[in-house]
C-alpha positions in Angstrom: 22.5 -50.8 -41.7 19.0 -49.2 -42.3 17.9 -51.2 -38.8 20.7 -49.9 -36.9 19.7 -46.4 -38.0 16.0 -46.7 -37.0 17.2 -48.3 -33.6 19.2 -45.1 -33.1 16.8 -42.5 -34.4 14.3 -43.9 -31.9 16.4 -44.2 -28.7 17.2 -40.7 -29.9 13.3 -39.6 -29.9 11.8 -41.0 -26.6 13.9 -39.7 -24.3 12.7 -36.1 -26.3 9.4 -37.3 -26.2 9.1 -37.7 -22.2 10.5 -34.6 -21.6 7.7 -32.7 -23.8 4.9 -34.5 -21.5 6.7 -34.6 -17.9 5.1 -31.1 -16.0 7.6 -29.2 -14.7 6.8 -26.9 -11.7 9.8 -24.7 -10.3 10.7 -24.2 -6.5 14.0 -22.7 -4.8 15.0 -21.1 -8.4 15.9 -24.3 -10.5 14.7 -27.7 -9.2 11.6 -29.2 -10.7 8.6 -30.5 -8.3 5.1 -31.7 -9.2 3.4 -29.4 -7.1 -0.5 -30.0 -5.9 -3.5 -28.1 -6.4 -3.3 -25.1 -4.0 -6.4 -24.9 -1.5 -6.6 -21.2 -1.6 -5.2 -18.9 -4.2 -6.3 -15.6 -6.1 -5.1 -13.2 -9.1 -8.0 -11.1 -8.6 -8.6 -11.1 -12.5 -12.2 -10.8 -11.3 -11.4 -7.6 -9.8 -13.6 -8.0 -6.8 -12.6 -9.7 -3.1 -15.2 -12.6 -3.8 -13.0 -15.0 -3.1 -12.1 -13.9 1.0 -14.3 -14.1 4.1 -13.4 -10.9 5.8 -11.7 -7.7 4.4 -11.4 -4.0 5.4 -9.6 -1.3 2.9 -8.9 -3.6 0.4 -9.6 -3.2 -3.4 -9.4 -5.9 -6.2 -10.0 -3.7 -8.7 -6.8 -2.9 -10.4 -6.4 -7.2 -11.2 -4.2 -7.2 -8.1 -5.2 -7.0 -4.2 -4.6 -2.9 -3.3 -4.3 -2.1 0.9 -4.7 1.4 1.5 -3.0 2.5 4.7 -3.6 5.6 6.8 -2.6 6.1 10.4 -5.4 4.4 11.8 -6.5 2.1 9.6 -6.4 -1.7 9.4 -6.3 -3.3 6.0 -6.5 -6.8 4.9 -8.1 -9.4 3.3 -8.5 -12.9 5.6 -10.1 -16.7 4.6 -11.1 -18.2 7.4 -12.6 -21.8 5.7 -9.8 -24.0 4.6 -10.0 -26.9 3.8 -8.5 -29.7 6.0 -8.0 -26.9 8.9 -6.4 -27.0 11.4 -3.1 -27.4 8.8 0.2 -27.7 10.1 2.4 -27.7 7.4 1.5 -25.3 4.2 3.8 -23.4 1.5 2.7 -19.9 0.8 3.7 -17.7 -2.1 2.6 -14.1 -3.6 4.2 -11.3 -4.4 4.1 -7.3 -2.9 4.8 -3.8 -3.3 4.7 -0.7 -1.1 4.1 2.4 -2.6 4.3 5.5 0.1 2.2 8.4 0.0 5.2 10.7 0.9 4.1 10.3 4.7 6.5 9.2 7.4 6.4 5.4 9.8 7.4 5.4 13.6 10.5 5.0 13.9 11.6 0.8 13.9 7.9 -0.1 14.2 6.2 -2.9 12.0 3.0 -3.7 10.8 1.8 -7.7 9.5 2.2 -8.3 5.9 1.3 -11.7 6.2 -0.2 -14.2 8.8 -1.6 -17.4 9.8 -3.8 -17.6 13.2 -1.0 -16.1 15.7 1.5 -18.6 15.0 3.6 -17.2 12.0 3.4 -13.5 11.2 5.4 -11.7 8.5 5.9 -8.2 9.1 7.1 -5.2 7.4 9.6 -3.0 9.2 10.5 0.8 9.3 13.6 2.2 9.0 15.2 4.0 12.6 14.3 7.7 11.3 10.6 6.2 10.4 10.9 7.9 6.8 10.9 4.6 4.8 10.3 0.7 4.9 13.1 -0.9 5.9 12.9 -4.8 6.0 11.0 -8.0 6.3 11.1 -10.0 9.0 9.0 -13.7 10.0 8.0 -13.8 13.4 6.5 -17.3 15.3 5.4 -18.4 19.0 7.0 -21.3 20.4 5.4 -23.8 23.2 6.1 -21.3 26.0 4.5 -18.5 24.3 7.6 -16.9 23.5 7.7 -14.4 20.9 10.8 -15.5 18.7 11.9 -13.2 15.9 14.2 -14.3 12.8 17.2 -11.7 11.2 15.8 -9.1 8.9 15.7 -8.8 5.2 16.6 -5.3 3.2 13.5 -4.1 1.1 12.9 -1.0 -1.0 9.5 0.7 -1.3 8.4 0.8 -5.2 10.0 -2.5 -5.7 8.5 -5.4 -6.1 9.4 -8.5 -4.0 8.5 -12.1 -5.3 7.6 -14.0 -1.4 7.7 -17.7 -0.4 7.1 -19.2 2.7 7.2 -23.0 3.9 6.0 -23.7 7.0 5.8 -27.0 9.5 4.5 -26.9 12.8 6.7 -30.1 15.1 6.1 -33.2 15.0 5.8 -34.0 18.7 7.1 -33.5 21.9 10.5 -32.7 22.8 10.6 -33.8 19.2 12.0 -29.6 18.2 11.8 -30.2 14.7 9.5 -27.4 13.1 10.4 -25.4 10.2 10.2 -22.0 9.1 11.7 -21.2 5.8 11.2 -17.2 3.8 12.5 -16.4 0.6 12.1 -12.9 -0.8 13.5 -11.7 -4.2 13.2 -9.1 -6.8 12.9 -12.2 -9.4 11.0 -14.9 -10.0 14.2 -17.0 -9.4 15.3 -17.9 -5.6 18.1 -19.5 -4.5 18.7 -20.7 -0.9 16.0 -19.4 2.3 17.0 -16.2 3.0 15.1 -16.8 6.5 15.4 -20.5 7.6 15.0 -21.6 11.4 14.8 -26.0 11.3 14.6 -26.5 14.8 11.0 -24.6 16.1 9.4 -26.1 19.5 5.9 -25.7 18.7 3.8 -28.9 18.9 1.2 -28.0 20.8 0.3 -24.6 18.4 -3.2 -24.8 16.4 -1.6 -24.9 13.2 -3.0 -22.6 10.1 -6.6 -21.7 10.9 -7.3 -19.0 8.5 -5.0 -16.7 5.9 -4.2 -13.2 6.3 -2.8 -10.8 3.7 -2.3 -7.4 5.1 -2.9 -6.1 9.1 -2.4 -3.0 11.1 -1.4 0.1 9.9 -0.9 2.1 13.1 2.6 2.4 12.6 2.5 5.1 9.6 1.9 8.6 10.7 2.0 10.3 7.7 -1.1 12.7 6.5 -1.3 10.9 3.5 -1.9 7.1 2.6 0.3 4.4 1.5 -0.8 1.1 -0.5 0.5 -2.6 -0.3 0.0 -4.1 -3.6 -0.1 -8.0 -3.2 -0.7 -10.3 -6.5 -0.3 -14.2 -7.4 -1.6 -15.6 -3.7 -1.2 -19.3 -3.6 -1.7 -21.3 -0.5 -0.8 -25.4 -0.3 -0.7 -28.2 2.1 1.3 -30.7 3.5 4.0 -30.0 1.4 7.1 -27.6 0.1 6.2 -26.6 -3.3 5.8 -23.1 -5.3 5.6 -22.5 -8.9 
């Protein structure tokens, strides 16, 4: 009797025992993935833009990456070295807010929130009357040079919006199978791609040469400013994963 009862009390504690040491890294809301190191990533906990190559209007100061926006002005922070370049296939995540300085957009204009070479651009979108920020929307280049636009995704200004992206340039020719995926939330927990095009013709496209957070701000004619705030940038390749 006492042997049966250890038997059981120890099938009872491994399978406890592996689940305490098995890493568990979320993606898409609820399914578990051993994600890898990311190549490029920043918190800016250092509260400087040390980590980026190139950057215009941009502030690390506040532990998070701050754009300031006029009606002229071009903010962002870009890294051009990464490594394994030219990368075709790469999972992006971060998340943004846009705070307006009571000023006023053109009317159903855009301006890059996000972008890789010219090849996949996310870009922020104003409303018709030009008064707020409408939407999201991912944008990529095909083998023709075709400009090819996904649906639209509803955002608010001062809310903030938890961002992943998976992208995969094609395989080969004629072989139409590259992937663009987007999904945006107000929580940390995502369900299916709220943007998701599987069938891109875009072999012969460079691939990821450098990361941009931020672009243009042309499209916002207001007197005063408004500000991007962007934290939690992670950047991997050759794979779908986030945490």
């Amino acid at each position: 009797m006492k042997k049966l009862f250890l038997v059981v009390l120890i099938l009872l504690f491994i399978p406890a025992y592996i689940y305490a040491w098995m890493p568990v890294i979320m993606t898409g809301g609820s399914t578990p993935f051993g994600c890898s190191e990311p190549i490029d990533e920043d918190d800016w906990t250092s509260g400087d833009l040390s980590e980026w190559d190139l950057s215009a209007f941009a502030s690390g100061a506040s532990n998070a990456l701050v754009l300031t926006y006029d009606a002229s002005q071009t903010a962002y922070v870009q890294e051009d070295d990464l490594p394994g370049e030219p990368i075709t296939e790469f999972s992006i995540q971060f998340n943004f807010l846009v705070t307006n300085g009571a000023g006023t957009y053109n009317a159903s204009d855009g301006s890059s929130l996000f972008s890789v070479s010219t090849n996949t651009i996310i870009s922020l979108r104003s409303a018709a009357g030009g008064n707020s920020i409408s939407d999201i929307r991912a944008t990529y280049y095909d083998d023709t040079g075709a400009q090819v636009d996904t649906q639209s995704y509803t955002v608010n200004e001062a809310t903030t919006y938890y961002m992943r992206i998976y992208r995969k340039r094609a395989t080969g020719p004629g072989a139409n199978d590259g992937i663009m995926k987007v999904w945006i939330s107000t929580t940390t927990a995502f369900g299916a791609a709220l943007i998701s095009v599987t069938n891109v013709d875009d072999e012969t496209k460079t691939g990821l040469g450098y990361s941009r957070l931020g672009g243009p701000g042309d499209f916002y004619d207001g007197a005063n400013t408004y500000t991007i705030t962007i934290d939690d940038y992670k950047l991997r390749s050759n794979e779908e994963c986030f945490d």
